[in-house]
BAKEKOL-706544 format. One record per residue (C-alpha): residue number from 0; chain; x, y, z. Coordinates in pm, 1 decimal, always signed. Each point is the difference from the previous one (the first is absolute). Example, Ala and Ser with C-alpha at 12.3 -4.5 7.8 and 13.67 -1.06 7.14 Angstrom:
<rs>
+-----+--------+----------+----------+----------+
: num : chaine :       px :       py :       pz :
+-----+--------+----------+----------+----------+
:   0 :      A :  +1230.0 :   -450.0 :   +780.0 :
:   1 :      A :   +137.0 :   +344.0 :    -66.0 :
+-----+--------+----------+----------+----------+
</rs>
This chain:
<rs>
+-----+--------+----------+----------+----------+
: num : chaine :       px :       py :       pz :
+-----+--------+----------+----------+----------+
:   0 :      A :  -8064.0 :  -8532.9 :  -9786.8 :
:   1 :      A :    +40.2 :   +306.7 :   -236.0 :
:   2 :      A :   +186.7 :   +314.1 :    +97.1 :
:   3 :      A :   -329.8 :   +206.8 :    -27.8 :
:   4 :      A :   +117.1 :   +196.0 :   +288.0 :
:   5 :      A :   +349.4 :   +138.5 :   -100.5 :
:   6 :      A :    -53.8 :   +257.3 :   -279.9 :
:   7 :      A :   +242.9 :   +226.0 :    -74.1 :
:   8 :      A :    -31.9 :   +361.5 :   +192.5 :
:   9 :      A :    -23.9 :   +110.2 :   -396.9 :
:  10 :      A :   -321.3 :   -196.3 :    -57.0 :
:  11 :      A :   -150.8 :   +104.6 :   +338.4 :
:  12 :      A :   -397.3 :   +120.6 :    +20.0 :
:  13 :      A :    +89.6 :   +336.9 :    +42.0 :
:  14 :      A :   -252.2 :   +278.7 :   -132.0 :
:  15 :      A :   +117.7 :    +97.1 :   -354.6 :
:  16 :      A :   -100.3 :   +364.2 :    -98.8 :
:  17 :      A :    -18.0 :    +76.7 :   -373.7 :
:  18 :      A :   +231.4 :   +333.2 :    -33.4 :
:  19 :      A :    -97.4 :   +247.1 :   -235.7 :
:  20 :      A :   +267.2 :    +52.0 :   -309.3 :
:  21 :      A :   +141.8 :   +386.0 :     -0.3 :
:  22 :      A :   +296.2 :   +216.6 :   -110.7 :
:  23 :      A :   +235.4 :   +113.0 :   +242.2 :
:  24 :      A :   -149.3 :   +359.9 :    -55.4 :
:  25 :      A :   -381.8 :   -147.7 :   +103.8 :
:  26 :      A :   +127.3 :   -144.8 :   +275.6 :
:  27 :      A :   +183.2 :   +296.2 :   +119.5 :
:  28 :      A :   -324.8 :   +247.1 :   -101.7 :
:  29 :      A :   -198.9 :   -249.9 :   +261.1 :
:  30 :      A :   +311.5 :    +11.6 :   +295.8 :
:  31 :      A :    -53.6 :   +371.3 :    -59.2 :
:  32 :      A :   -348.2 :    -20.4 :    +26.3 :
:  33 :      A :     -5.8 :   -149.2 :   +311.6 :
:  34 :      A :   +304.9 :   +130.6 :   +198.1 :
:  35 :      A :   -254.9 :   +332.0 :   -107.9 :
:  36 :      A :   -305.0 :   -126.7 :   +159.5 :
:  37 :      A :   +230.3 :    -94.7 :   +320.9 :
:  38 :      A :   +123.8 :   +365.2 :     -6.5 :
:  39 :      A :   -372.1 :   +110.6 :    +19.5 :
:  40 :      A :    -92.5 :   -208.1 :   +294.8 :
:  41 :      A :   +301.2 :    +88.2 :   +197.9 :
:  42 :      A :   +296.7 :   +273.0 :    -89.2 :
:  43 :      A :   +269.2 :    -92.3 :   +104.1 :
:  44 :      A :     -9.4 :   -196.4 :   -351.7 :
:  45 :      A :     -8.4 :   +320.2 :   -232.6 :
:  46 :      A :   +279.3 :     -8.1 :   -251.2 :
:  47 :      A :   +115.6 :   -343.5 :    +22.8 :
:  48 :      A :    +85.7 :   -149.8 :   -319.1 :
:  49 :      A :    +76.1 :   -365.6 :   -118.9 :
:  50 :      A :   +269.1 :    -70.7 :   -262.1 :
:  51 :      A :    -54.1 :   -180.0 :   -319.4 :
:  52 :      A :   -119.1 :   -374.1 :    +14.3 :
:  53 :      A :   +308.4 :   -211.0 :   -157.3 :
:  54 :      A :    -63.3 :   -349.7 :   -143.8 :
:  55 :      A :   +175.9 :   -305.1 :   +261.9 :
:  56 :      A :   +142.3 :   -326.1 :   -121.5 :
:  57 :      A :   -304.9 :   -272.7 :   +147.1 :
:  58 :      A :    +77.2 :   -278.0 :   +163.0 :
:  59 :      A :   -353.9 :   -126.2 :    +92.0 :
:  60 :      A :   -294.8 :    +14.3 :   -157.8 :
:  61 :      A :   -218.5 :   +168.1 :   +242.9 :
:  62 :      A :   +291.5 :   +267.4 :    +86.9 :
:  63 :      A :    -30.9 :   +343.0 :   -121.2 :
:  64 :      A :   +220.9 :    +95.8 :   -331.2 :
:  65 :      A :    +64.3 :   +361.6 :   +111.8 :
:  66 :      A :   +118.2 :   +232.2 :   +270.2 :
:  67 :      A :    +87.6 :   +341.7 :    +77.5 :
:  68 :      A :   +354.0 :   +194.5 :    +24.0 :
:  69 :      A :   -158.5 :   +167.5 :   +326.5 :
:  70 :      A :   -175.0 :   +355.9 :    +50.5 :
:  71 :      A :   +146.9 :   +279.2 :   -157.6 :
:  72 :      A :   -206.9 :   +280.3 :   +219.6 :
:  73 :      A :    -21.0 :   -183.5 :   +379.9 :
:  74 :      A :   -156.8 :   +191.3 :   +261.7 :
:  75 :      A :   +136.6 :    -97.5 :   +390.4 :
:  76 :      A :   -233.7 :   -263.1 :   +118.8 :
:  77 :      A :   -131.9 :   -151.4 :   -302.8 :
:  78 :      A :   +184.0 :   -267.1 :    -89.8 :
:  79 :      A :   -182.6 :   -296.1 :    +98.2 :
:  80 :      A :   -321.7 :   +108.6 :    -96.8 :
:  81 :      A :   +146.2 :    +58.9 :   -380.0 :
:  82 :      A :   +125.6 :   -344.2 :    +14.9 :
:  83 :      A :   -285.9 :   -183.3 :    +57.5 :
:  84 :      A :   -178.7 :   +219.3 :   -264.5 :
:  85 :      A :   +256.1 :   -117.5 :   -220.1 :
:  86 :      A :    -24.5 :   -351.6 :   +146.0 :
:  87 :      A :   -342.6 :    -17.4 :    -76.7 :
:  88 :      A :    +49.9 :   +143.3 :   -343.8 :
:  89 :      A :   +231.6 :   -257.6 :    -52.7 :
:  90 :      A :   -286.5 :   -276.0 :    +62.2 :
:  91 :      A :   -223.5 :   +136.0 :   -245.6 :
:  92 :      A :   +194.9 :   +125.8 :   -309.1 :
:  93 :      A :   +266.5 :   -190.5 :   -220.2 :
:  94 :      A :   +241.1 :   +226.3 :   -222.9 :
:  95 :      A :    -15.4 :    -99.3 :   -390.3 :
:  96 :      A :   +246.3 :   +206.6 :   -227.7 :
+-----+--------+----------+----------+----------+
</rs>
């Protein structure tokens, strides 16, 4: 009987997104953008600023190829919300030179 059900976790149907190609300083512009529109909806978010996106070494295929240094401007309270903004950033963009 064939193996047909051990793949390995790498091969695994997992949704694959198609990340859009950008420079460090698009990504950034769009973290910006939307730690901004967060700071409209609720305060507390006003002045809160993301570093730089820096490339990462990748060690899967589907993992993300940058990160951030942390927030350079961070309000009390607002770390966790920035984080997933980030997190979710991460999902969608992938850093070319």
């Amino acid at each position: 009987m064939p193996d047909m059900f051990l793949q390995p976790l790498d091969t695994a149907d997992t949704p694959q997104t198609i990340r859009k190609r950008a420079t460090a300083e698009v990504i950034h512009a769009d973290l910006s953008e939307r730690i901004e529109r967060l700071a409209t909806r609720e305060p507390k978010y006003r002045g809160c600023v993301a570093a730089l996106p820096k490339a990462l070494p990748v060690f899967r295929d589907s993992a993300p190829n940058w990160t951030i240094d942390g927030f350079t401007v961070l309000q009390p309270g607002c770390f966790i919300a920035l984080v997933k903004i980030v997190d979710q950033v991460r999902l969608e963009y992938e850093l070319v030179a």
